[in-house]
DRENSEKE-627265 format. One line per field, with one value per residue: residue number from 0; residue in one letter; z, y, x of N, C-alpha, C in turn. Coordinates in steps of 0.1 Angstrom, whole numbers, plus 5000, padded with zeros to 4 digits. Atoms other than C-alpha are relative to their C-alpha. Example, Ala and Ser with C-alpha at 12.3 -4.5 7.8 and 13.67 -1.06 7.14 Angstrom:
BEGIN
n (0, 1);
res (A, S);
n.pz (5000, 5000);
n.py (4988, 4989);
n.px (5009, 4991);
ca.pz (5078, 5071);
ca.py (4955, 4989);
ca.px (5123, 5137);
c.pz (5000, 5008);
c.py (5012, 5011);
c.px (5009, 4992);
END
This chain:
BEGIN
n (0, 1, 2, 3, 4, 5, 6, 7, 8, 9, 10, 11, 12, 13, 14, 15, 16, 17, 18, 19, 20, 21, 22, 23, 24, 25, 26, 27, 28, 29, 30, 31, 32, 33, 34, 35, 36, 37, 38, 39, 40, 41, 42, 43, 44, 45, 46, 47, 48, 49, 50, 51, 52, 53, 54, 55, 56, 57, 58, 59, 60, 61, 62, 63, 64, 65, 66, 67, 68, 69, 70, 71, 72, 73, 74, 75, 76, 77, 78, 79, 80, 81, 82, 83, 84, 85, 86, 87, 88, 89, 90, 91, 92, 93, 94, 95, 96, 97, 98, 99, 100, 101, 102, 103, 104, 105, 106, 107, 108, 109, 110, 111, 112, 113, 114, 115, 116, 117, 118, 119, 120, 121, 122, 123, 124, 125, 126, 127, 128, 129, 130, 131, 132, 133, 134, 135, 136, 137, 138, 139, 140, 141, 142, 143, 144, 145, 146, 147, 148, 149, 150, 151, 152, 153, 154, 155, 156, 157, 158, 159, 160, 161, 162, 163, 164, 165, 166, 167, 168, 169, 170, 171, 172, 173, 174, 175, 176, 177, 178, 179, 180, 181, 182, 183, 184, 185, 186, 187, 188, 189, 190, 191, 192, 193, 194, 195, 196, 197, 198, 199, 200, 201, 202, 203, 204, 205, 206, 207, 208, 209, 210, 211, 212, 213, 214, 215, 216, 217, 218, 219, 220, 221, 222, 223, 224, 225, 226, 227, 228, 229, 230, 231, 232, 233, 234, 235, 236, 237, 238, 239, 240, 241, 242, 243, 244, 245, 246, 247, 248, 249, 250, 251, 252, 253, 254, 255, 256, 257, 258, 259, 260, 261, 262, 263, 264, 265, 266, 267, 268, 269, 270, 271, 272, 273, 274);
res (X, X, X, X, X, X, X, X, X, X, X, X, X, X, X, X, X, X, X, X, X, X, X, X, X, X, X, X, X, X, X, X, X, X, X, X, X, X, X, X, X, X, X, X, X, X, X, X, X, X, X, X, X, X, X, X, X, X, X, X, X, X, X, X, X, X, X, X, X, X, X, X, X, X, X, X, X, X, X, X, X, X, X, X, X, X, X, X, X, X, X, X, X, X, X, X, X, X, X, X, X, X, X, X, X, X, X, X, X, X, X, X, X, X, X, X, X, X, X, X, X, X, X, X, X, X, X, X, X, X, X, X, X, X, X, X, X, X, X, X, X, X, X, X, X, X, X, X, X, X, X, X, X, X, X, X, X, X, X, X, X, X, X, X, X, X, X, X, X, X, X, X, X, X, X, X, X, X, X, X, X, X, X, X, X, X, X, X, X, X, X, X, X, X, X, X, X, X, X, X, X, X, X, X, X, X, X, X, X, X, X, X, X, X, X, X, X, X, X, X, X, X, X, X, X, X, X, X, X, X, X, X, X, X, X, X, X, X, X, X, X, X, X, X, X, X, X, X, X, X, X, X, X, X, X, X, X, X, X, X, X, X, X, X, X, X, X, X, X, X, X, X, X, X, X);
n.pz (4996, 4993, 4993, 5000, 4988, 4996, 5010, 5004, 5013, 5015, 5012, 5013, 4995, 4987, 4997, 4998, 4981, 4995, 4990, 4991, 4989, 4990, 4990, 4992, 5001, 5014, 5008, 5001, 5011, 5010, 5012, 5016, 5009, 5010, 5014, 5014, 5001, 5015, 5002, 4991, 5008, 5005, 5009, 5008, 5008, 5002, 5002, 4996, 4996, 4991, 4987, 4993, 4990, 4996, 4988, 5003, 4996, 4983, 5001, 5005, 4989, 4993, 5007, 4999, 4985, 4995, 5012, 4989, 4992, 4998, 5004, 4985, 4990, 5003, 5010, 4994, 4993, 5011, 5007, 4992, 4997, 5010, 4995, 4986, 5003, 5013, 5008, 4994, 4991, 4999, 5006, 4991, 4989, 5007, 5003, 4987, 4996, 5008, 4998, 4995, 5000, 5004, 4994, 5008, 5017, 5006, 4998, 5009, 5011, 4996, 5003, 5014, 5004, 5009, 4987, 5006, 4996, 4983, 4994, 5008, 4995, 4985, 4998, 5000, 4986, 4995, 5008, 4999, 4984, 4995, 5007, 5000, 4980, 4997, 5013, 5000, 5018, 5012, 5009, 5004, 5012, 5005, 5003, 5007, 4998, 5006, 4991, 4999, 4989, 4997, 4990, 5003, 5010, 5010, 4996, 5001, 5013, 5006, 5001, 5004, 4991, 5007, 4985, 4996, 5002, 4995, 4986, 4991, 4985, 4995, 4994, 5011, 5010, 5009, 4991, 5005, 4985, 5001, 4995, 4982, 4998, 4999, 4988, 4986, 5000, 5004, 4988, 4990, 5003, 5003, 4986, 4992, 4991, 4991, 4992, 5001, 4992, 5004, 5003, 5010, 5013, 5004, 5007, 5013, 5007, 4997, 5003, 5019, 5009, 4999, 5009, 5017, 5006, 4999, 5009, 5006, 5003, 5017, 5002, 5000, 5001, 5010, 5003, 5003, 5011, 5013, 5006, 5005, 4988, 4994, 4990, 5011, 5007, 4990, 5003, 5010, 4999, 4991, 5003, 5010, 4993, 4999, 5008, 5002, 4996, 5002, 5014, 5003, 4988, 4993, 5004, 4999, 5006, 4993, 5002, 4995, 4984, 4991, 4991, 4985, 5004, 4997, 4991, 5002, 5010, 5011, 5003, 5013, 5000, 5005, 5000, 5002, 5001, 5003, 5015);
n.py (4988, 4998, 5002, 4996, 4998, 5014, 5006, 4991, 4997, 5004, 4989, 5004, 5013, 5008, 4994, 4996, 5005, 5009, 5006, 4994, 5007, 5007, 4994, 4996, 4991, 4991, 5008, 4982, 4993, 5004, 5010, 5004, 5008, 4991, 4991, 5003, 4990, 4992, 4990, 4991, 4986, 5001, 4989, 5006, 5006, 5015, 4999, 5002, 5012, 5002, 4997, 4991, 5007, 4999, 5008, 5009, 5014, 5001, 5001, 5015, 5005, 5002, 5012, 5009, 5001, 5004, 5011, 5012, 5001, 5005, 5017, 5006, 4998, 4998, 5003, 5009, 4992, 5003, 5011, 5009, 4991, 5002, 5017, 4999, 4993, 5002, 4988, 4990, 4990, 4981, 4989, 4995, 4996, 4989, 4991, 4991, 4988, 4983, 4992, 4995, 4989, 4991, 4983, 4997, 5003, 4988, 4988, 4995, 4997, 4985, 4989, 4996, 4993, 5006, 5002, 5011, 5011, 5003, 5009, 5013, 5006, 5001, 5015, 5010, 5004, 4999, 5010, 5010, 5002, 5007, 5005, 5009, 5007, 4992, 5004, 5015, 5001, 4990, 4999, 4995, 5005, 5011, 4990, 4994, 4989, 4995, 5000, 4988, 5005, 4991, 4998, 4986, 4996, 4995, 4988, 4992, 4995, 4997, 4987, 4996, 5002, 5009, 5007, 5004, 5010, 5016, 5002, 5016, 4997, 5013, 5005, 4997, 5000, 4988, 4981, 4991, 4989, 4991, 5011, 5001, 4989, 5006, 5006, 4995, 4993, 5012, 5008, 4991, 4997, 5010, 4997, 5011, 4999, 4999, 5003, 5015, 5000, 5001, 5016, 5002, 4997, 5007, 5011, 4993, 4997, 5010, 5009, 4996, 4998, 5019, 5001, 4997, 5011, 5013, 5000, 4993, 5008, 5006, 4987, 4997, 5011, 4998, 4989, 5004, 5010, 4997, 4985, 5001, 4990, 4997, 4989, 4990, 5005, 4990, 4981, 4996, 5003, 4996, 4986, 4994, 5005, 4985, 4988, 5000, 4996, 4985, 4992, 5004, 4993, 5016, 5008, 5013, 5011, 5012, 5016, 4997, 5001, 5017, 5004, 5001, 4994, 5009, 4995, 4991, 4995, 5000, 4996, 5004, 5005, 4995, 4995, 4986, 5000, 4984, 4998);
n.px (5003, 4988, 4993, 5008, 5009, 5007, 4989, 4992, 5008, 4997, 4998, 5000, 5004, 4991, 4992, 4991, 5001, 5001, 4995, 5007, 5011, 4985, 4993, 5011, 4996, 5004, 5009, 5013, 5003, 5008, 4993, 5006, 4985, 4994, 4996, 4990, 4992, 4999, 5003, 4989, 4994, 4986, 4998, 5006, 4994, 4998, 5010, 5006, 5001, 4990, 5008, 4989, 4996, 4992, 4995, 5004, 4995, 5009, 5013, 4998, 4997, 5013, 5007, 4996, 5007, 5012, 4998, 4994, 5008, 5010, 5001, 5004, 5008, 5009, 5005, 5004, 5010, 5015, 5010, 5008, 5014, 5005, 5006, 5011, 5013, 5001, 4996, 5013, 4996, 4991, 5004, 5009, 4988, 4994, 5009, 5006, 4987, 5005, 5012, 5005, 4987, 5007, 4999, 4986, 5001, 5005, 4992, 4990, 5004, 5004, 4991, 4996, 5013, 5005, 5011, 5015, 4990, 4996, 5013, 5000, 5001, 5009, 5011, 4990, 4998, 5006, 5002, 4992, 4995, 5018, 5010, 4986, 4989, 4987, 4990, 4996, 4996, 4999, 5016, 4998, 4992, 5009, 5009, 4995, 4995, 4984, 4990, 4993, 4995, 4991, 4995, 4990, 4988, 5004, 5007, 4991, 4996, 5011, 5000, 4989, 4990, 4993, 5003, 4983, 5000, 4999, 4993, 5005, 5001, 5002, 5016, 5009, 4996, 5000, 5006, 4992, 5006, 5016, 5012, 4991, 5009, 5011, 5001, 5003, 5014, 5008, 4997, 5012, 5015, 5003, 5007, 4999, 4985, 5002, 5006, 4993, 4987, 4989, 4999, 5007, 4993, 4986, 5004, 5006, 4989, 4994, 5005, 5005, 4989, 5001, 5009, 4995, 4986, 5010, 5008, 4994, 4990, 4993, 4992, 4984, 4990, 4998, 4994, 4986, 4990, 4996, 4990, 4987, 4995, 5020, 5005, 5006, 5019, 5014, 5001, 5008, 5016, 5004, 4999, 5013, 5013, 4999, 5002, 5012, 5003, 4999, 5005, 5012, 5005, 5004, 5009, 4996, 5016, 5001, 4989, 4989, 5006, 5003, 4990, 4992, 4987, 4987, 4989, 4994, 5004, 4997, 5012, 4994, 4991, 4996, 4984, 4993, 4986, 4993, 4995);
ca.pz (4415, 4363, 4416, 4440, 4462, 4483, 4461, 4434, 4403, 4369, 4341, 4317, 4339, 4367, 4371, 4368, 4409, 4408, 4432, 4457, 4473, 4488, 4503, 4525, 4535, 4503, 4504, 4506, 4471, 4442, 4408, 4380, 4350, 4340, 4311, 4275, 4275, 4239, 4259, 4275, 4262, 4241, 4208, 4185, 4155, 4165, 4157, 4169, 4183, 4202, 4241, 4263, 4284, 4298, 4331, 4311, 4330, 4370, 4352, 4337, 4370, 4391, 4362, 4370, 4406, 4401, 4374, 4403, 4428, 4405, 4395, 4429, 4451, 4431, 4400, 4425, 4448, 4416, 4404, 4440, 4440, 4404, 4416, 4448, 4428, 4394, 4365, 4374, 4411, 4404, 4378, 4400, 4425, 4398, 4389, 4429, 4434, 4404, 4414, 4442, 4427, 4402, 4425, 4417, 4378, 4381, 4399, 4374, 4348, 4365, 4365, 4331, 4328, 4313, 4333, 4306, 4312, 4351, 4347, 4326, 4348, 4378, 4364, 4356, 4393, 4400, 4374, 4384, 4424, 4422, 4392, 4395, 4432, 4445, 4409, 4414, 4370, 4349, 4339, 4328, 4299, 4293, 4286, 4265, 4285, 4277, 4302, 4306, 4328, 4339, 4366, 4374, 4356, 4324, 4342, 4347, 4310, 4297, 4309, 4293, 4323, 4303, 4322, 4319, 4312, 4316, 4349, 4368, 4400, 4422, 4433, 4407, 4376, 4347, 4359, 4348, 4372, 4359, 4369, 4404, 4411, 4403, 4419, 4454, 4443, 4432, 4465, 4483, 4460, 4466, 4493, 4505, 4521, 4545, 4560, 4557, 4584, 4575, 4579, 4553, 4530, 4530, 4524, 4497, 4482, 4485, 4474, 4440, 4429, 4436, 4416, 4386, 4382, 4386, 4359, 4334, 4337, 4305, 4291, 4302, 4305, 4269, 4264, 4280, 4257, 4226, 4231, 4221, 4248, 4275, 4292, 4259, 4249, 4284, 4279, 4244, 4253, 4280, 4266, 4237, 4260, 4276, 4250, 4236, 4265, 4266, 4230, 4236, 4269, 4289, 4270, 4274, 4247, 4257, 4244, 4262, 4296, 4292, 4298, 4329, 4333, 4334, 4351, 4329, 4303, 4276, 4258, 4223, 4217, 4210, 4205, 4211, 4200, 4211, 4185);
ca.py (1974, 1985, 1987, 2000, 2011, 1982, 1964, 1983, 2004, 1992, 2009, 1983, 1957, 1959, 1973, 1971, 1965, 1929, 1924, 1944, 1918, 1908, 1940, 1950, 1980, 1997, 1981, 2019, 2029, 2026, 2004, 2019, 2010, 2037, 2062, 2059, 2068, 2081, 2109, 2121, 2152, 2130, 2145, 2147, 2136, 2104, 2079, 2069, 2035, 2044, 2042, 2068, 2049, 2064, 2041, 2011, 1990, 2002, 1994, 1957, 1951, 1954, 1937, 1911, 1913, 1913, 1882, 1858, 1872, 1858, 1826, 1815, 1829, 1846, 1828, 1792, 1810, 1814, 1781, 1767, 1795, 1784, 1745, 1759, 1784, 1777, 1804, 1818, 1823, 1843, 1863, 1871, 1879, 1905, 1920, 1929, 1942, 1963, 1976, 1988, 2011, 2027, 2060, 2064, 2062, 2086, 2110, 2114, 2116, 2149, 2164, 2158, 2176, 2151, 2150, 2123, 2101, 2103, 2097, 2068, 2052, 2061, 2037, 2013, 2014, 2010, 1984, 1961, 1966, 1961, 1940, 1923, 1910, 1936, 1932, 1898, 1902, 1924, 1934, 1963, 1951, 1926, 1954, 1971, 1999, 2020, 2019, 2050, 2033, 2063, 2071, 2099, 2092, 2096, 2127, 2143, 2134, 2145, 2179, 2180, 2167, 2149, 2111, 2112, 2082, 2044, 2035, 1996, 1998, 1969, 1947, 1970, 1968, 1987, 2032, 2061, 2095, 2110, 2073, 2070, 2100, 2089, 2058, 2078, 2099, 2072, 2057, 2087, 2088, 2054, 2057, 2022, 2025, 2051, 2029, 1995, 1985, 1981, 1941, 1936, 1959, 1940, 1910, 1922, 1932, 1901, 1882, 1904, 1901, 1862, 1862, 1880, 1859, 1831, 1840, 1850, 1818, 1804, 1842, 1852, 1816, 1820, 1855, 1843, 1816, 1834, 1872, 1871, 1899, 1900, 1932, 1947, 1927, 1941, 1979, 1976, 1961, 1983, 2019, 2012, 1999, 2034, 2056, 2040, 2047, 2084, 2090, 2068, 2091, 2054, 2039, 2004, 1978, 1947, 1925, 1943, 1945, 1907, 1901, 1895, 1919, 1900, 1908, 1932, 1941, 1922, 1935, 1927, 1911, 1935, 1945, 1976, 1976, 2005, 2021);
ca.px (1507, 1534, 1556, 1544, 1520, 1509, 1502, 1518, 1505, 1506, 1524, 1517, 1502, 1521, 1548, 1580, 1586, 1590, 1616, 1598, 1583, 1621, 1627, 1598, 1615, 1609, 1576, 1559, 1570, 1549, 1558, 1546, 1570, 1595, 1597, 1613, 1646, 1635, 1617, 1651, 1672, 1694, 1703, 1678, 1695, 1701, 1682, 1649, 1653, 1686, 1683, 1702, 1720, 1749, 1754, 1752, 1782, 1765, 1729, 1744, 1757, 1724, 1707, 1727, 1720, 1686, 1691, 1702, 1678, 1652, 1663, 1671, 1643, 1616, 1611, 1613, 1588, 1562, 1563, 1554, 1524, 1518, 1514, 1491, 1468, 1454, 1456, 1418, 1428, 1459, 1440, 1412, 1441, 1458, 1428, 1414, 1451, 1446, 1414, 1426, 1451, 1425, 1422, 1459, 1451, 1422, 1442, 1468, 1440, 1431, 1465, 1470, 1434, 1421, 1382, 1366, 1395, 1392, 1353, 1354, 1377, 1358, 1330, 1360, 1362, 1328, 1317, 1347, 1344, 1300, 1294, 1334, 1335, 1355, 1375, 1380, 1369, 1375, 1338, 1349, 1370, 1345, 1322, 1346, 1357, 1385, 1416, 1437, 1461, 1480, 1505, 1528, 1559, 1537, 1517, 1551, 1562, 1529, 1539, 1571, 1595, 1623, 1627, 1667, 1685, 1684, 1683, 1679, 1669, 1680, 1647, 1626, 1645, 1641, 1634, 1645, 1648, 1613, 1596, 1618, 1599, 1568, 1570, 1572, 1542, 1520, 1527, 1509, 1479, 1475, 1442, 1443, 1475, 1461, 1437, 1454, 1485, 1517, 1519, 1489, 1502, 1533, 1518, 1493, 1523, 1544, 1517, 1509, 1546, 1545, 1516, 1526, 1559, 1536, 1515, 1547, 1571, 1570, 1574, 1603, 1620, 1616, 1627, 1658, 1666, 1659, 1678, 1713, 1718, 1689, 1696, 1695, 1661, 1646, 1661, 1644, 1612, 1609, 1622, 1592, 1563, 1572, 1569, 1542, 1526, 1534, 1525, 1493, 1482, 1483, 1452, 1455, 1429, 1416, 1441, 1466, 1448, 1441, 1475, 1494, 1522, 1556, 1587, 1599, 1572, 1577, 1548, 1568, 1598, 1621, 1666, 1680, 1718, 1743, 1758);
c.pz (5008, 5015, 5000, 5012, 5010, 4998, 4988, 4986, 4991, 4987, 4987, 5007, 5001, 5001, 5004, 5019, 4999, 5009, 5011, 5009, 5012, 5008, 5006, 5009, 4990, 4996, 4995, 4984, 4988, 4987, 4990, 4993, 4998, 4988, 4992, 5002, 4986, 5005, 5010, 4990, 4993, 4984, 4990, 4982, 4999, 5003, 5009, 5012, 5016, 5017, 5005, 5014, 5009, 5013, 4998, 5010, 5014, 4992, 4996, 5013, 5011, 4989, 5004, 5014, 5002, 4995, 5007, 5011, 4993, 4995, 5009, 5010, 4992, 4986, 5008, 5010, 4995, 4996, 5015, 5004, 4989, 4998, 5009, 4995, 4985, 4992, 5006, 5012, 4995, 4989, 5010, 5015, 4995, 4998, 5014, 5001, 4994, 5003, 5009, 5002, 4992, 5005, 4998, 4984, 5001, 5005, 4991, 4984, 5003, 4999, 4985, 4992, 4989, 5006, 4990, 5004, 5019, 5006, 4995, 5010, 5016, 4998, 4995, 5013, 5004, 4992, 5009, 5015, 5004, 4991, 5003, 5013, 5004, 4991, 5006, 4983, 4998, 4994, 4990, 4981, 4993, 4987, 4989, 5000, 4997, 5016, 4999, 5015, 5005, 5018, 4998, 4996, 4988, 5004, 5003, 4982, 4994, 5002, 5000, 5011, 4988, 5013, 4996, 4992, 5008, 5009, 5003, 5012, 5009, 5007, 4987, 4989, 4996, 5006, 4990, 5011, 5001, 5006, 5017, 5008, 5001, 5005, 5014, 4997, 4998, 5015, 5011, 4994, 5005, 5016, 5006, 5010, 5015, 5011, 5001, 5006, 4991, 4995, 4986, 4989, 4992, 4989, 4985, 4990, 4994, 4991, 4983, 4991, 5000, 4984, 4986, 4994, 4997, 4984, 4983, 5000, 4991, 4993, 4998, 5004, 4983, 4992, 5002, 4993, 4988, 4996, 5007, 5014, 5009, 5009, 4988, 4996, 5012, 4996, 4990, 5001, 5008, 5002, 4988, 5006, 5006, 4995, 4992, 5009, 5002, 4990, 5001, 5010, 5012, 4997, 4999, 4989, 5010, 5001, 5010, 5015, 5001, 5002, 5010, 5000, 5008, 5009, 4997, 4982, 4987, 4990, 4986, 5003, 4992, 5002, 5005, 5001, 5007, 4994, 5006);
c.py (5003, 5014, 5002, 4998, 4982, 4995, 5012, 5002, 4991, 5005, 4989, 4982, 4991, 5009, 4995, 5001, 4982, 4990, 5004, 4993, 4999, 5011, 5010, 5015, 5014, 4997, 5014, 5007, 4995, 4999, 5004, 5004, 5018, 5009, 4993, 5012, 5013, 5017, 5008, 5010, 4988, 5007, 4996, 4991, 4987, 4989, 4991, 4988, 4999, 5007, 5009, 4990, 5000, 4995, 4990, 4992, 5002, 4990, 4985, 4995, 4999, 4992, 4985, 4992, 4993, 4986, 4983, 4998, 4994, 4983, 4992, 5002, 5004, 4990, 4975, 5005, 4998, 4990, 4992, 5012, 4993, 4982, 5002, 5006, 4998, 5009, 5012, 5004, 5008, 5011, 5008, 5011, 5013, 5006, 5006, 5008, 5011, 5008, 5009, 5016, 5011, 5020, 5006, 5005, 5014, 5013, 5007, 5005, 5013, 5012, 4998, 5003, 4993, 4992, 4989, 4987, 4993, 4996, 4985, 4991, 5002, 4992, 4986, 4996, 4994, 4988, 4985, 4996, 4995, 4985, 4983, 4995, 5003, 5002, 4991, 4997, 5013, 5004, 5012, 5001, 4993, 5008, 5011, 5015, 5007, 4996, 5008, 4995, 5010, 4998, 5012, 5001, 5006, 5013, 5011, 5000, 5007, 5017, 5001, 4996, 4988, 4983, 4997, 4989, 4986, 5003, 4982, 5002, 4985, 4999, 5004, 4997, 5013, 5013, 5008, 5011, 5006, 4989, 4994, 5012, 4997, 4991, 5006, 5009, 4994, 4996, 5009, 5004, 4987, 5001, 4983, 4999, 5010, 4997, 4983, 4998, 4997, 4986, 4995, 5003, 4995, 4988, 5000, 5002, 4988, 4990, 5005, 5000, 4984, 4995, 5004, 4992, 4990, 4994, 5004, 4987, 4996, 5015, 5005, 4990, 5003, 5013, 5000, 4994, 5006, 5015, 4996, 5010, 5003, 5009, 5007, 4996, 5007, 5019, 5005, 5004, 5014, 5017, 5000, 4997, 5016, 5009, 4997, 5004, 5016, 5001, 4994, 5005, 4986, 4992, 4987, 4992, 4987, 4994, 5001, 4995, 4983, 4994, 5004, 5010, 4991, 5003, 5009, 5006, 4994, 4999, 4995, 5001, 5010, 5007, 5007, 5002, 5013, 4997, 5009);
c.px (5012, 5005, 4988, 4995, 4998, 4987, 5001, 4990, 5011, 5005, 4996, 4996, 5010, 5006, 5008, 4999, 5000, 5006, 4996, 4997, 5012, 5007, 4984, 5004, 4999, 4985, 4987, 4997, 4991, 5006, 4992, 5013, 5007, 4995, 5005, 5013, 4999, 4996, 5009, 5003, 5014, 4997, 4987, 4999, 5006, 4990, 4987, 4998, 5016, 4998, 5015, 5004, 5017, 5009, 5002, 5009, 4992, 4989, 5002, 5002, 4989, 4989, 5003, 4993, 4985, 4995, 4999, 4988, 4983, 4999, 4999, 4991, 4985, 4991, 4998, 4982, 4987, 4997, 4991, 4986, 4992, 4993, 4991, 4986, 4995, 4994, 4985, 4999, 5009, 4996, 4989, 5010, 5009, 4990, 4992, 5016, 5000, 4987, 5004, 5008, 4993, 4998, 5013, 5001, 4990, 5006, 5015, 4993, 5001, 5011, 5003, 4984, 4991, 4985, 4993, 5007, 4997, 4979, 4996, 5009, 4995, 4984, 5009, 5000, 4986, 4994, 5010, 4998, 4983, 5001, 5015, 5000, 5010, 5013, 5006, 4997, 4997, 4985, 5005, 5009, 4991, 4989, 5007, 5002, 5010, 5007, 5010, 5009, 5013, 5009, 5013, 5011, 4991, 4991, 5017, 5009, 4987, 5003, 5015, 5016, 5008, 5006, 5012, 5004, 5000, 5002, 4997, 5005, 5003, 4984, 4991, 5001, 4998, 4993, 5005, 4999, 4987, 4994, 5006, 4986, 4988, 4994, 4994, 4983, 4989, 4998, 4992, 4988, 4996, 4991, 4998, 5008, 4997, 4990, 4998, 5015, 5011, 5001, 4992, 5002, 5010, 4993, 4994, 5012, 5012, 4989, 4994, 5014, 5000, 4995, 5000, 5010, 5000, 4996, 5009, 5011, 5009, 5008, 5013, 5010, 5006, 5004, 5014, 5011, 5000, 5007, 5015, 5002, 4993, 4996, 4997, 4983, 4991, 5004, 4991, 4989, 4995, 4997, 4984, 4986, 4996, 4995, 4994, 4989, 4998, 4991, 4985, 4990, 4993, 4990, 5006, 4989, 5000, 5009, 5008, 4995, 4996, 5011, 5004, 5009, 5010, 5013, 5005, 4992, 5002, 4986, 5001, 5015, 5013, 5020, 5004, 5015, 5005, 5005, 5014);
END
């Protein structure tokens, strides 16, 4: 909580924010994942799969950055979490963090006028926080709820805001300007935050990015070994996780919501060359 609030929303379970935890400074803004660059102003004649990415050597170069910051600190960090807590705490541990970002979610149903969406998960909330132990489970899913996992980059694409191009945010990663934005806005719907200190938040925060990187090891060890290029394998994955979202008005299925989100989305394994 895909960044984020303390702890940070989920664009795709989670968010995108997973260096966050290392700069506590920034710990205010909220992580939900980026836009597709697909839904920028690039031309429309070209074709469907190509990402707009006009900053590419700045955006390689902070990839890079962030590349190091997680081999040496964050991705050591998870496995000694991942030796301390075993897989059903840190899920129980992702799923209360996500609960408590829900009022975020249905507040974006509402601007994108969407009142069946914002009541459905308002018994998502209510189901997971009575029946779930404070969403410590997922009942909700269990039960075969829907999940409209919205946040305000996709509430500002939803009404037509174009979300620019490519961006990588040091700490966060993968953005774009419409989901930078959103981030910060997310971060003030997020009603925990005004009645929860600073220090806690931190932590909470600190301790849901641990946790995710935890639960995502193997993952993206293995995404590393097998893309030939692996800022392009995350730009790919990450511009179509996106814009499936968009086009799918954030509905998430079970399958989906039973996974962890990873460091950088890899939801499917996917290329994206420039041309």
């Amino acid at each position: 909580m895909g960044c984020a609030s303390l702890p940070r929303v989920r664009g795709g379970r989670r968010a995108a924010g997973a260096w966050a935890c290392l700069v506590l400074a920034a710990a205010a803004i909220t992580g939900s994942a980026p836009a597709s660059a697909a839904d920028a102003a690039a031309p429309a004649s070209e074709p469907e799969t190509l990402v707009w990415d006009p900053w590419e050597p700045m955006n390689r170069g902070i990839f890079a950055f962030n590349m190091e910051l997680d081999e040496y600190l964050l991705e050591p960090v998870g496995r000694g979490w991942n030796f301390l807590v075993p897989e059903p705490g840190q899920k129980c541990v992702s799923h209360f963090l996500e609960n408590l970002t829900m009022p975020v979610r249905i507040g974006n149903d509402l601007l994108q006028l969407k009142p069946i969406h914002a009541i459905q998960d308002f018994f998502r909330l209510f189901a997971n926080s009575v029946l779930g132990l404070g969403g410590c489970f997922d009942v909700a899913t269990w039960r075969g709820m829907p999940n409209y996992d919205e946040d305000f980059g996709l509430t500002l694409g939803y009404w037509g805001v174009p979300s620019g191009p490519y961006l990588v945010l040091p700490f966060f990663g993968p953005s774009s300007p419409r989901d930078g934005v959103g981030r910060l806005a997310d971060s003030f719907m997020a009603v925990h935050t005004f009645f929860l200190s600073f220090p806690i938040l931190a932590g909470a925060f600190v301790v849901d990015t641990v946790n995710a990187r935890a639960l995502t090891l193997e993952e993206v060890a293995a995404e590393r070994a097998s893309a030939l290029d692996f800022y392009s394998a995350v730009r790919g994955a990450y511009v179509q996780f996106r814009r499936g979202k968009l086009e799918g008005s954030g509905e998430r299925g079970a399958e989906d919501a039973a996974l962890e989100d990873d460091l950088y989305y890899f939801d499917e394994e996917e290329e994206v060359r420039d041309e």
